[in-house]
C-alpha positions as CSV (number, residue, x, y, z in Angstrom):
1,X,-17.5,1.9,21.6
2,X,-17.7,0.9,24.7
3,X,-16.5,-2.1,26.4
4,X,-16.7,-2.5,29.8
5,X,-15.9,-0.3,32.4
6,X,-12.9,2.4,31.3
7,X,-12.8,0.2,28.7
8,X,-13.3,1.3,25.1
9,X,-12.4,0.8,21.4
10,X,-12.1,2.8,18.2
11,X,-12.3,1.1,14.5
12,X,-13.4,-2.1,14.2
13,X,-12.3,-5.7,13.3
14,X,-10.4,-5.1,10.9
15,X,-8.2,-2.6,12.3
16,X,-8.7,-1.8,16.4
17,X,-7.3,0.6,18.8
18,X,-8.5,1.0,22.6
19,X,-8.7,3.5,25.3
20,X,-8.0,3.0,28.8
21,X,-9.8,5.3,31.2
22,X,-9.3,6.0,34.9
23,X,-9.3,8.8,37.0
24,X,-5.9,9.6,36.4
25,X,-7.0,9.9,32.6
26,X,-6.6,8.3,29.7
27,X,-4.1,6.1,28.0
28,X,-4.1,5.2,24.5
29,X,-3.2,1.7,23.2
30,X,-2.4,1.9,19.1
31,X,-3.1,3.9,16.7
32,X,-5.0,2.5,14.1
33,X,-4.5,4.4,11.0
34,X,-4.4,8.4,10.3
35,X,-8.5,8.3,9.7
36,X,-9.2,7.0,13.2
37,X,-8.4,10.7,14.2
38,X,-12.0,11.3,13.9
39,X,-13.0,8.2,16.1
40,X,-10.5,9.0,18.6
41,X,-12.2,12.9,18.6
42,X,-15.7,11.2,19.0
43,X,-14.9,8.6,21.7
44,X,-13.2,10.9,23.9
45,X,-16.4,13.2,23.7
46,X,-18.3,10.4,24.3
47,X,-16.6,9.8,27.8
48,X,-16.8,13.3,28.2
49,X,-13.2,13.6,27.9
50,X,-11.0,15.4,25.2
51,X,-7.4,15.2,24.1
52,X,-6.0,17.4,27.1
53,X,-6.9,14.3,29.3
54,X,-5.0,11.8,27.3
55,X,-1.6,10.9,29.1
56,X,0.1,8.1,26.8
57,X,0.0,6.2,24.0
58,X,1.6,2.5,24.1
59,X,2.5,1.4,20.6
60,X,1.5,-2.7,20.5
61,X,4.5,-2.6,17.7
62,X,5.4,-0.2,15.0
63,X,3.7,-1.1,11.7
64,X,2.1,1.0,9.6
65,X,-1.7,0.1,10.8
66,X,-0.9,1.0,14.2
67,X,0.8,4.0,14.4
68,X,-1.8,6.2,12.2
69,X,-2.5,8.9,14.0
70,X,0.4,8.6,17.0
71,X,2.7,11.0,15.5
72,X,0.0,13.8,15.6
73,X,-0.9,13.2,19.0
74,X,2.6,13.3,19.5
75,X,3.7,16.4,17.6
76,X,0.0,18.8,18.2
77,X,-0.8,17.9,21.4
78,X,2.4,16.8,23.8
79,X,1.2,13.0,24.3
80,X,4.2,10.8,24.9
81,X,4.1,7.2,22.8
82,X,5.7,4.6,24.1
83,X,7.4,1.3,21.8
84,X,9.3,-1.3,22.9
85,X,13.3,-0.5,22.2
86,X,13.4,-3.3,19.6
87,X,10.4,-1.2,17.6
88,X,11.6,2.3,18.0
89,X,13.7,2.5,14.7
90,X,10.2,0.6,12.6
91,X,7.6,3.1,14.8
92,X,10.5,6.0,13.0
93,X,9.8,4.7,9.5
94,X,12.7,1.6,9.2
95,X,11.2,0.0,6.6
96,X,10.3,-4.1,8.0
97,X,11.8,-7.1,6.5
98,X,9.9,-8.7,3.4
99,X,7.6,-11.8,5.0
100,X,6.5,-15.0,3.0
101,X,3.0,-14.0,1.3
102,X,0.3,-15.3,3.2
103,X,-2.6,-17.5,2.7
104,X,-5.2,-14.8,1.0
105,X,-8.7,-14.6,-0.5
106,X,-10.0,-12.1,-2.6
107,X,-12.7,-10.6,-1.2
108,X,-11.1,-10.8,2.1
109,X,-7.6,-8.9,1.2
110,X,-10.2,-6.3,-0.8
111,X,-11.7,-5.7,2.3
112,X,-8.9,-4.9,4.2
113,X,-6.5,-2.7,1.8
114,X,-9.8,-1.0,0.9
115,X,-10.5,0.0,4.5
116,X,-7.0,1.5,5.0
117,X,-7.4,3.5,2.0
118,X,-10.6,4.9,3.0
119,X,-9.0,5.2,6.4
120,X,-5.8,7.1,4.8
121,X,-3.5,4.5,5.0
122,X,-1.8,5.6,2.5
123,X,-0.8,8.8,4.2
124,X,0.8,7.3,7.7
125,X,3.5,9.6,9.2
126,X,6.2,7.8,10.8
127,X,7.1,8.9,14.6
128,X,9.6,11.3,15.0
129,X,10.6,10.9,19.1
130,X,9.5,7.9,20.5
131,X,9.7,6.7,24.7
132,X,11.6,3.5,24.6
133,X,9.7,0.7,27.2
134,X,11.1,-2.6,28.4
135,X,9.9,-5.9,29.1
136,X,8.3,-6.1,32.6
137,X,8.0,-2.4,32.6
138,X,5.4,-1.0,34.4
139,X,4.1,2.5,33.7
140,X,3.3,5.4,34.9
141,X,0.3,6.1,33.1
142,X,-3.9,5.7,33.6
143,X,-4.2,1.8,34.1
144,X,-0.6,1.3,35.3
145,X,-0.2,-0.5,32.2
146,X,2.1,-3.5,32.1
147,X,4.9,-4.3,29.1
148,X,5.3,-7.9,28.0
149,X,8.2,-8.4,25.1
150,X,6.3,-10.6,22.7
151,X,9.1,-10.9,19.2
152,X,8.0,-12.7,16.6
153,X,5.4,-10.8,15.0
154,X,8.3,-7.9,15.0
155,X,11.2,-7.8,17.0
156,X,9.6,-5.2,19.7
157,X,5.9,-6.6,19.3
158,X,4.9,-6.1,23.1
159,X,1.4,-7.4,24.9
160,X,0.0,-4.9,27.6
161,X,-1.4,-6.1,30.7
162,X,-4.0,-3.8,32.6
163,X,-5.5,-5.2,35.5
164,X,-7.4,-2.2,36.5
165,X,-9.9,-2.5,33.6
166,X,-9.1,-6.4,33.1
167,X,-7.9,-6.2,29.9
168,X,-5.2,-7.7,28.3
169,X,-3.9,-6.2,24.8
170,X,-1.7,-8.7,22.6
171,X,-1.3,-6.3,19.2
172,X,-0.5,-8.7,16.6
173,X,0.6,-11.2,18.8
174,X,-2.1,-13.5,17.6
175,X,-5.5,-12.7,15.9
176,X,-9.0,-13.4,16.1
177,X,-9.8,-12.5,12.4
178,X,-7.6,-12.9,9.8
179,X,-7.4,-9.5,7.7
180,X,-6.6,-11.7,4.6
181,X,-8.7,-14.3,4.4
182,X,-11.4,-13.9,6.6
183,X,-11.2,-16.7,8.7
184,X,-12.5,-15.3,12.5
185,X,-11.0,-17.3,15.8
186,X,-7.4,-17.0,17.2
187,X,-4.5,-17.8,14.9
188,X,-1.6,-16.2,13.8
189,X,-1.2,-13.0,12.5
190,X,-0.4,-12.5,8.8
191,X,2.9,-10.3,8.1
192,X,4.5,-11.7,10.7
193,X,8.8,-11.8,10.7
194,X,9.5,-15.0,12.3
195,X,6.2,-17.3,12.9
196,X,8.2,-19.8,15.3
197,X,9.5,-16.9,17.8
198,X,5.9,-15.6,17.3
199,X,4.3,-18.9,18.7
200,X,7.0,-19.6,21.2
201,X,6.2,-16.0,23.0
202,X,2.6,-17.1,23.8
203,X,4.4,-18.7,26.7
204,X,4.4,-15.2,28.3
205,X,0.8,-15.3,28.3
206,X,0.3,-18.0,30.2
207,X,-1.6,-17.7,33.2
208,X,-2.4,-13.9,32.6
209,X,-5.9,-13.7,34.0
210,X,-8.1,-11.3,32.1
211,X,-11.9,-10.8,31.0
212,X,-10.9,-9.4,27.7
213,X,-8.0,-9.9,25.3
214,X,-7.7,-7.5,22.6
215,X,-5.9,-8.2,19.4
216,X,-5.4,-5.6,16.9
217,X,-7.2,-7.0,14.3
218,X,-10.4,-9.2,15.4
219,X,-13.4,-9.4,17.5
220,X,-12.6,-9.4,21.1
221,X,-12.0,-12.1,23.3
222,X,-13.8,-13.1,26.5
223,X,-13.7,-16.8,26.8
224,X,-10.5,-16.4,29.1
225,X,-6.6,-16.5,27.7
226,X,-6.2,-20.0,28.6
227,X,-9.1,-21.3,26.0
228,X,-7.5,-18.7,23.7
229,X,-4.1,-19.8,23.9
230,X,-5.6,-23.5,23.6
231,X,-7.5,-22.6,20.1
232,X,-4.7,-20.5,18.8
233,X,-1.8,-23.5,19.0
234,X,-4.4,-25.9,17.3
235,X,-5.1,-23.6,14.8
236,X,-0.9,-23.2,14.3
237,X,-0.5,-26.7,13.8
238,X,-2.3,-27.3,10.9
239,X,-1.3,-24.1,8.7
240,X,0.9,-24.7,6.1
């Protein structure tokens, strides 16, 4: 799908990757799961691009629903992935801590383990050689995508700033559609390690100026970060 310009995403909203595209090519951000292979394939032909004009893939953080089809791009076609340092060993398969269970509903948390079935989630490969990125770290790939260290969700959960197609990417940082309940509008993401450091990186986001914000799970955002940001801390304060 389409976005805006060089702007485009694969799944849906309950489990998103994007596409950035410049003349320089293409760089991947997440993903997804193993089944998005075939959306990845369509998109690209779509743009009229293919896989020989993809130069990257930034991992948003390493869990399971993110790195689907990364180590096949990886190992059948030569595309670098990229994961913040504090990720690398989860992106290789560490397995992540335990978290408190979330608030759930049923048809909700169907919805979602369903999809990743159908979606082979079941069958994820964990990376096998991984690029290590920093905070601050600009790249050197289509976009001239920017890191920002955002731990809470997981110790190496990064946002990615790309000016050139106005986008801003924030993972699991927050999200506008909780996968286990339903509930649609910023918040925090469920599975998260530790939900304080989580809110108390937001503060990197602040005054990042971009048209859309792009969470991993959840319709995206266009109402600007600063009325995101504004909605996401209210909804924070009155979870349990």
């Amino acid at each position: 799908m389409k976005l805006g310009p060089g702007l485009h995403r694969i799944g849906n909203d309950i489990v998103a990757a994007y596409l950035v595209e410049t003349d320089a090519g293409v760089t991947v951000v997440d993903a997804g799961l193993p089944g998005h292979w075939r959306e990845l394939l369509a998109e690209l032909a779509a743009m009229g691009r293919s896989l020989d004009d993809v130069r990257g893939l930034i991992l948003t953080h390493g869990d399971s629903d993110h790195i689907g089809f990364a180590e096949r791009l990886r190992r059948d076609h030569g595309v670098p992935v990229f994961v913040h340092t504090a990720d690398a060993a989860r992106a290789c398969g560490e397995k992540p801590p335990a978290t408190p269970r979330p608030p759930m509903r049923l048809r909700a948390t169907l919805g979602f383990f369903g999809y990743a079935l159908r979606k082979g989630g079941g069958r994820t490969t964990h990376l096998t050689d991984v690029v290590e990125v920093h905070d601050d770290q600009v790249l050197d790939l289509p976009g001239n995508p920017r890191i920002i260290a955002m731990p809470g969700h997981s110790p190496g959960s990064i946002a990615i700033h790309v000016p050139a197609v106005d986008a801003l990417f924030v993972g699991d940082a927050l999200t506008t559609r909780h996968v286990l309940t339903g509930r649609r509008g910023p918040q925090p993401a469920p599975f998260t390690d530790e939900p304080r450091q989580a809110l108390d990186s937001l503060t990197r986001l602040d005054g990042i100026r971009a048209s859309w914000v792009l969470p991993g799970h959840g319709t995206p955002w266009t109402a600007g970060v600063d009325e995101l940001l504004g909605q996401l801390r209210a909804a924070a304060s009155v979870q349990p």
